[in-house]
N, C-alpha and C positions, 0 to 999 in steps of 0.2 A: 839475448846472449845464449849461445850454447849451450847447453849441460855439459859440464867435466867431470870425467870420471875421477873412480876412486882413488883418494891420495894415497896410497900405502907408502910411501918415503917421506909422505908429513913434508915437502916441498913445494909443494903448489903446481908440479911440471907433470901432473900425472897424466894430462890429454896429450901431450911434447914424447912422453913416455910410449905410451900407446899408440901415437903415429908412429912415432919410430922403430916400434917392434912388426908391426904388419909392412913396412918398409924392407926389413930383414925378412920376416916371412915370406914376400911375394919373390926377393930376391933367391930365395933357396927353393923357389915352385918349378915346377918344369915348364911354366910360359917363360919366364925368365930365361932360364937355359934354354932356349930355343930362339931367343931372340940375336939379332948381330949385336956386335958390340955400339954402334950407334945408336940405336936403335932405344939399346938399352942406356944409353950415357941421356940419352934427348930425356926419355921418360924419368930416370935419376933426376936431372933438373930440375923437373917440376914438382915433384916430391920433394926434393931437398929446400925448395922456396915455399914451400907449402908448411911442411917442418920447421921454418925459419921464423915465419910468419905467427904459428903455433906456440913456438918459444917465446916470442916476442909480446903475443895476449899474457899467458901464461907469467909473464915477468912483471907485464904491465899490471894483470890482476891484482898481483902481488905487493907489490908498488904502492897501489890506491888502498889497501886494504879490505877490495872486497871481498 
């Protein structure tokens, strides 16, 4: 399994967190703004199922108690 990172909200979502923030980062980078809006929707996607997926360990870890 993975290593996750640091909980600082004591929630168990702290790797769901941290995708999530380099998801906004890369969004505010200027490869992003250089992209078309397709382009940029396609790559969204698979970040966002990735993120989903992130959550979903994250919950499950949680869950189980480990």
């Amino acid at each position: 399994m993975e290593p996750y990172a640091c909980d600082e909200a004591g929630d168990g979502f702290a790797q769901s967190r941290e995708l999530f923030g380099s998801m906004v980062s890369r969004l505010t980078g200027s490869q992003a703004m250089g992209l078309e809006h397709a382009d940029l929707e396609e790559q969204l996607l698979d970040e966002v199922r990735e993120l989903m997926r992130c959550l979903l360990r994250d919950h499950l870890r949680l869950a189980g108690g480990a």
